[in-house]
C-alpha positions in Angstrom: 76.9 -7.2 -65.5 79.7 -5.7 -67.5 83.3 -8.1 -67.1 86.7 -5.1 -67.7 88.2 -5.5 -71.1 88.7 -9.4 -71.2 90.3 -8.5 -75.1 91.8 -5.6 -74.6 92.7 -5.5 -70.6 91.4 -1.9 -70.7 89.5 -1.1 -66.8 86.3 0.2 -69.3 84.4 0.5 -65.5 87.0 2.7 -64.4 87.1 4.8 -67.7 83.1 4.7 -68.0 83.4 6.0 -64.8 85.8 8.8 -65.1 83.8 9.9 -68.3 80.5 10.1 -66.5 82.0 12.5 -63.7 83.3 14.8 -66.5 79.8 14.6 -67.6 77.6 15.2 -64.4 79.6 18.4 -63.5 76.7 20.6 -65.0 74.8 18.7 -62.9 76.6 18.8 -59.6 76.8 22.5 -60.2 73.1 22.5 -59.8 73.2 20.3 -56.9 75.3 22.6 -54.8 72.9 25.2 -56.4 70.0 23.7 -54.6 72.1 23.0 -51.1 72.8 27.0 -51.2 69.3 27.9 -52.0 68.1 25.1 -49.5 70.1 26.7 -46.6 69.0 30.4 -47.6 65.7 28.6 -47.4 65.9 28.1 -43.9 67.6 30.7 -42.6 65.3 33.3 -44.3 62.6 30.9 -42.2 64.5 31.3 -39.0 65.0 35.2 -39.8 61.5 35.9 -40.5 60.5 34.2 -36.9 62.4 36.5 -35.0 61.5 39.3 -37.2 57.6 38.7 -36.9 58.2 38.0 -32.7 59.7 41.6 -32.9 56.9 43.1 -34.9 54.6 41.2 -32.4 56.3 42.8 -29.4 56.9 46.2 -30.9 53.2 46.3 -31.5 52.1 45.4 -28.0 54.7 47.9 -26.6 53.3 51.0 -29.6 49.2 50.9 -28.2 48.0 53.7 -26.2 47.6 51.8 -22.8 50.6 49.6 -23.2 52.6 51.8 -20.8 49.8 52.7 -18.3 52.0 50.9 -16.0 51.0 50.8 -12.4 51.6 49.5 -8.9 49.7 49.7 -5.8 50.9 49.5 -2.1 48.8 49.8 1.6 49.4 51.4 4.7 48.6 47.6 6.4 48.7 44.3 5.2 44.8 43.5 6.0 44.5 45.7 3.3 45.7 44.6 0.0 45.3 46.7 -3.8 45.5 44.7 -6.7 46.0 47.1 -9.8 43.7 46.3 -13.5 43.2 47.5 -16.3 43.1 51.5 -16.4 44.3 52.1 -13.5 46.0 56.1 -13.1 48.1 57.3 -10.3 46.3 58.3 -6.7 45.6 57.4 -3.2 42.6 57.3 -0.5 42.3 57.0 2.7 39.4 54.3 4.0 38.5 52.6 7.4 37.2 49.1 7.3 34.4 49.0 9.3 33.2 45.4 8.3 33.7 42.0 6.2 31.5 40.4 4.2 29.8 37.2 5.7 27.5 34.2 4.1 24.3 33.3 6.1 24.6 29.9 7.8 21.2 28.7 10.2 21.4 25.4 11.4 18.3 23.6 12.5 17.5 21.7 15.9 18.7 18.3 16.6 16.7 15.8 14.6 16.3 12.3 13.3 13.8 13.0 10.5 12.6 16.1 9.1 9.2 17.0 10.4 8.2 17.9 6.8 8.5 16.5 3.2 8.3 20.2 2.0 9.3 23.7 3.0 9.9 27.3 1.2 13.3 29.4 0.8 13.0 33.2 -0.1 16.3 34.9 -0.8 16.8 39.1 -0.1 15.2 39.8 -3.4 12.0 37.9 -1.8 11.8 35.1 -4.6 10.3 32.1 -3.1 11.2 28.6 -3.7 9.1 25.5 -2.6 10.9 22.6 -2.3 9.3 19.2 -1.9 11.8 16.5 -1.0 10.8 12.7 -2.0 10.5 11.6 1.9 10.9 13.0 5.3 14.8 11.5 5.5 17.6 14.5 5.6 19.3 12.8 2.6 16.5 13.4 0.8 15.5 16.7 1.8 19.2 17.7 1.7 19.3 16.5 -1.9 15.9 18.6 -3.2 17.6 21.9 -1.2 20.7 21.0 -3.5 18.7 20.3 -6.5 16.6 22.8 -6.5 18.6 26.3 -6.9 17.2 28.5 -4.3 20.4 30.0 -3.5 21.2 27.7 -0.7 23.5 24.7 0.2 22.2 22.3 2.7 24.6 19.9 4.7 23.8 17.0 6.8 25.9 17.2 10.2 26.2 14.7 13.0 26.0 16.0 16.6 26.1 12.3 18.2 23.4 11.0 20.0 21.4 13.5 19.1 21.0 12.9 15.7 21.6 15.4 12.9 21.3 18.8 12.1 20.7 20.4 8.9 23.2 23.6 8.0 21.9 25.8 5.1 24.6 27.8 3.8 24.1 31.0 1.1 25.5 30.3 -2.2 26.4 34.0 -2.2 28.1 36.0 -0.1 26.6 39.4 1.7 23.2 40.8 2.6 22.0 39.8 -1.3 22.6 35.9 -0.5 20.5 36.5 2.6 17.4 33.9 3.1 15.0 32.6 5.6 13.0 29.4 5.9 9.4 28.5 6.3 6.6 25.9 5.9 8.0 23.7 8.0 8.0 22.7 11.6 11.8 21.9 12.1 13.3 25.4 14.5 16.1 26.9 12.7 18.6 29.4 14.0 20.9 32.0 12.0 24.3 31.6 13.4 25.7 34.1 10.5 23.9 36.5 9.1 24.6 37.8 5.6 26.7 40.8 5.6 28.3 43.1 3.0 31.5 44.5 3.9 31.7 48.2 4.3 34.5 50.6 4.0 34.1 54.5 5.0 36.0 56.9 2.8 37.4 60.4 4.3 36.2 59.2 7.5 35.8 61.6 10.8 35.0 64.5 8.3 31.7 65.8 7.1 32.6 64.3 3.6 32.6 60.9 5.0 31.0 58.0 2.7 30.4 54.8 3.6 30.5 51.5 0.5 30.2 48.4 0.5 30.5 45.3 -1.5 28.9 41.8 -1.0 32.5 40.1 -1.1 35.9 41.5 1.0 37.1 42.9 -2.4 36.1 46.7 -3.6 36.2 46.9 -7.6 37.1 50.5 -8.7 37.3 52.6 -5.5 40.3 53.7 -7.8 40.0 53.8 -11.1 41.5 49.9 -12.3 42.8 48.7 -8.8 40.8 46.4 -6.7 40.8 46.4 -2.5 40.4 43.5 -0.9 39.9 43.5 2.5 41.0 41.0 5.8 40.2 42.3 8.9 38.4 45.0 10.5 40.5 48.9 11.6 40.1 51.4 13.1 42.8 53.7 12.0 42.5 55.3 8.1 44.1 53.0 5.7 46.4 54.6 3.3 46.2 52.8 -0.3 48.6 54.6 -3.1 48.9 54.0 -6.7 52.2 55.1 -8.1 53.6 54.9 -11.9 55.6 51.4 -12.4 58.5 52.9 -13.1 60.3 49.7 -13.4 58.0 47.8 -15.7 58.1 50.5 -18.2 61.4 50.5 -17.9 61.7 46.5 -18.7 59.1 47.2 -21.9 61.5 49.7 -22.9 64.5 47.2 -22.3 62.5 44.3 -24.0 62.0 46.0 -27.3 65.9 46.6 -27.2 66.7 43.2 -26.9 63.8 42.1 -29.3 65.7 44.4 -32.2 69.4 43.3 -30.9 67.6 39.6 -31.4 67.1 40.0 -34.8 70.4 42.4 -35.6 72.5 39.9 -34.2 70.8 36.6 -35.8 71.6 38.2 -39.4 74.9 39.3 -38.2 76.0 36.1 -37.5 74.8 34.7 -40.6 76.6 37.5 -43.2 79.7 36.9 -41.7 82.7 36.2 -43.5 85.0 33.3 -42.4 89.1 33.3 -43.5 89.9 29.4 -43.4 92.8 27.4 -45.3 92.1 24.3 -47.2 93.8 21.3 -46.9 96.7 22.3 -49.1 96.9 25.0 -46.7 95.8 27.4 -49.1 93.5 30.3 -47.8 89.7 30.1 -48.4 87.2 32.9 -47.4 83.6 31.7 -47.3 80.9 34.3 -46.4 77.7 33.5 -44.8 74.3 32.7 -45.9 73.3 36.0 -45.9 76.2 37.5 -46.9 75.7 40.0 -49.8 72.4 39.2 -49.8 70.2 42.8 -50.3 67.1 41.9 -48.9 68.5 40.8 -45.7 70.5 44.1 -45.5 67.1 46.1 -46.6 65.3 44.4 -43.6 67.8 45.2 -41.4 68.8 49.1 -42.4 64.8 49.5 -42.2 64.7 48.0 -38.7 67.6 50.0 -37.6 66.2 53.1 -38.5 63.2 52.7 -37.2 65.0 52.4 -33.2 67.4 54.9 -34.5 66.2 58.0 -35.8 65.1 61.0 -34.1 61.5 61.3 -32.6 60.3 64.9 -33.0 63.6 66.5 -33.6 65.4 64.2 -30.7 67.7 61.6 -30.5 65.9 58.3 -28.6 69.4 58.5 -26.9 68.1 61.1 -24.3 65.9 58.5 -23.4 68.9 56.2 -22.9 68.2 54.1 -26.2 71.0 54.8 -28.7 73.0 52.8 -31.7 76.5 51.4 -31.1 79.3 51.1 -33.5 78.5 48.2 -34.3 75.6 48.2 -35.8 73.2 47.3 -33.0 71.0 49.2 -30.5 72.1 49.7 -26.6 69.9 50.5 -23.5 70.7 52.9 -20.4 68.5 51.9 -17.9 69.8 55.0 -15.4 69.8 57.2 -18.4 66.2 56.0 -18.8 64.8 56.1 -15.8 66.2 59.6 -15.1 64.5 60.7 -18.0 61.1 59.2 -16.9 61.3 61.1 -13.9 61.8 63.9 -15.6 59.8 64.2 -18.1 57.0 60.6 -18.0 55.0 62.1 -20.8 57.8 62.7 -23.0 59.3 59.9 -22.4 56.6 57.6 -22.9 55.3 59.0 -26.3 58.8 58.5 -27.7 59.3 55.2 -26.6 56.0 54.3 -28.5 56.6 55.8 -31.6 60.1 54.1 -32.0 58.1 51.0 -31.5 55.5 52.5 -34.0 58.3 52.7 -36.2 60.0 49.6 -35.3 56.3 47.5 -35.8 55.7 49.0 -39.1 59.4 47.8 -40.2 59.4 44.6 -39.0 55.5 43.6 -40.1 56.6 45.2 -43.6 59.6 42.4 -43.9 57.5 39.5 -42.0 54.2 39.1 -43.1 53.2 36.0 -44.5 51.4 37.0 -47.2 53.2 40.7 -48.7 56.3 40.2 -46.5 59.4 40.7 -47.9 61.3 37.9 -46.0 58.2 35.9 -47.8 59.0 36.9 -51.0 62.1 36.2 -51.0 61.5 32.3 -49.3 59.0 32.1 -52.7 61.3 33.0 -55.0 64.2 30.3 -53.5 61.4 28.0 -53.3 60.5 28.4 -57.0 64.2 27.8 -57.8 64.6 24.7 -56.1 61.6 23.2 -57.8 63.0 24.5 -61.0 66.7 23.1 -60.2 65.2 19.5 -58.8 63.6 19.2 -62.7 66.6 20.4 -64.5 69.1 17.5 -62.1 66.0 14.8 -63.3 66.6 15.9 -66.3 70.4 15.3 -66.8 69.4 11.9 -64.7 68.1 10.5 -67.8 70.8 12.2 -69.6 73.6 10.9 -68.1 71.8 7.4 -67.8 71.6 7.1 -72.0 74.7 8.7 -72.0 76.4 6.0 -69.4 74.8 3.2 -71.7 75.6 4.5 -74.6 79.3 4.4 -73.3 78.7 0.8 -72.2 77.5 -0.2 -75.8 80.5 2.0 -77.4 83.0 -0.1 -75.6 81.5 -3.2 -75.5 81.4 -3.0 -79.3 85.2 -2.7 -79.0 85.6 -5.5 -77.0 83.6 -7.4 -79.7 85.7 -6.1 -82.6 88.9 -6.9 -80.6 87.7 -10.0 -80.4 87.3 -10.5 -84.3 90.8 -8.8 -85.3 92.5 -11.1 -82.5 90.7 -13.9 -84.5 91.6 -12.6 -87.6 95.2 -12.5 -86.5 95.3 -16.1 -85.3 93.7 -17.4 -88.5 96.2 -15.6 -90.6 99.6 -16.5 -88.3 98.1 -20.2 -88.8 98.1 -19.9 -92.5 101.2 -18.4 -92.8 102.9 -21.0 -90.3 101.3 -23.2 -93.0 103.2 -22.8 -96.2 105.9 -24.5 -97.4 109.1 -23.1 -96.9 110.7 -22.0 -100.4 114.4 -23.5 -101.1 114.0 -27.3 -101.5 
């Protein structure tokens, strides 16, 4: 513990301290070096998120299919279309004739089954023996569920008459069909297995009848799936149109994906007029501000959504640039021009986001990116700058103790001269006057 200049009065913290500040500047230079790397740090980060979401989404929107954009509608709500994958634009006419059933038979009334075994064979005529562990319906209801013939069996009460068994097909239509034999219990189909059946172009000699073990009809049209509720008797209309809409939103989607990223380095390269606290003016840009690979990325990006697609501006599509910088979306424009020309339309939609997916994978990617170059490079820095500040730590430490020792050895010397002075005012006090 150091005690202030008990000799000489001198505040030797307060000076020690003064000098060491004078001192450290090279190092708090390279403190506020590694705050502004730090921060570029993370916002390159934060920039190269929304960049690689954009490439991500620009990619999507650039495949083949991605704007083979459908929507189905009926003629009657027992009959509902369901549009998949590959679906084109068309319509057919059908008549439901019937639905799809499961088998159910149900056995007589009984306490006991008659039998400890009997035999299931399904449509295809495989036959499955089952031999339950005793003549109680639990048990024979547990072997049927056991023993994967195709069929459920359920115990029901019917009061004082006892039980009946229910065996119910685990599929639906004529294929889950089944009987039941080798046994002496009576049992009655009260559903028969059914496939549903639609007729297309019916009442005309080109009339074809399909069906389907389940209500729903996979590819009567190419991707769209019919599903079916209730018998008619009256043609059913189904239509499959373009989505006109939903391409339009894909369209609108990208926009606001590349406004996304415009806008987030916008906001970080701008500059700010301020006054300090003498009232003096400041300007202070932004993180990004001057910065060239930030405005690289970006003039790349903007290009990309910008420039002309086979000799024409994306703006007849109703995608232009503003003045300031960033891109806009006409959704009448665009859908005008989708109902003029779809093909057209389409193909120059994808190969802005071609464009646009090239662009922003170029600046994103985490391995050749050059959003990721630029994060290793700051990173490199800041490891470089954290051993340069440890260094002047144990610089400024032996300098700070060597200032310590300096004025401690005044203290010490002060000491001896104030001695000095004492012994020599004491000798002097000590002669005899001259005169007598």
């Amino acid at each position: 513990m150091a005690i202030d200049g008990l000799v000489s009065g001198l505040d030797t913290t307060g000076l020690i301290k003064s000098l060491m500040q004078l001192e450290a500047v090279p190092q708090t230079l390279l403190k506020n070096k590694v705050s502004e790397s730090t921060a570029l740090i993370s916002a390159l980060q934060g920039l190269n998120t929304s960049v690689a979401g954009l490439a991500t989404l620009a990619t999507k929107t650039a495949k083949t299919d991605s704007l083979d954009l459908f929507t189905a509608s009926s003629s009657t709500p027992t009959v509902t279309a369901a549009v998949t994958t590959g679906a084109t634009a068309g319509q057919i006419d059908l008549v439901v004739g019937k639905l799809a059933q499961t088998q159910v038979s149900v056995s007589d009334a009984l306490t006991a089954w008659p039998d400890t075994t009997l035999t299931i064979t399904g449509a295809g005529g495989t036959a499955t023996t089952i031999t339950a562990a005793s003549t109680s319906l639990d048990d024979v209801v547990s072997a049927i569920n056991t023993a994967g013939a195709g069929v459920t069996a359920t115990k029901v009460a019917v009061g004082a008459a006892g039980f009946r068994l229910q065996l119910t097909a685990t599929a639906s239509g004529a294929a889950g069909s089944f009987t039941v034999s080798g046994t002496a219990a009576a049992m009655t189909e009260v559903k028969a297995g059914q496939d549903a059946q639609v007729t297309l172009w019916a009442g005309t000699s080109a009339a074809q009848a399909i069906t389907s073990s389940t209500n729903t009809f996979a590819n009567l049209l190419p991707g769209v799936a019919i599903t079916v509720s209730a018998v008619s008797v009256d043609p059913v209309t189904v239509k499959v149109a373009r989505n006109d809409a939903a391409i339009s939103t894909v369209a609108s989607d990208l926009v606001n994906g590349l406004n996304g990223v415009f806008a987030l380095i916008a906001t970080k390269s701008a500059v700010v007029n301020s006054t300090n606290g003498s009232g003096a003016a400041v300007v202070s840009g932004g993180v990004f501000t001057g910065d060239s690979t930030v405005r690289d990325i970006n003039q790349r990006i903007l290009s990309a959504a910008s420039l002309p697609v086979n000799g024409r501006s994306p703006s007849e599509i109703g995608i232009s640039i503003s003045k300031t910088g960033t891109m806009e979306f006409n959704a009448t424009k665009f859908a005008a021009a989708l109902q003029k020309d779809p093909a057209g339309v389409e193909a120059t939609l994808q190969e802005i986001a071609s464009r646009v997916s090239v662009a922003a994978s170029s600046a994103s990617d985490k391995f050749s990116g050059q959003i990721t170059a630029k994060v290793t490079g700051q990173q490199s820095l800041v490891k470089d700058l954290g051993n340069r500040i440890a260094d002047w730590d144990l610089r400024l430490a032996s300098r700070k103790s060597s200032l310590e020792r300096t004025y401690a050895a005044l203290e010490v010397q002060l000491s001896k001269m104030n001695s000095q002075s004492s012994w020599l005012s004491a000798q002097i006090a000590g002669l005899p006057s001259g005169g007598a």
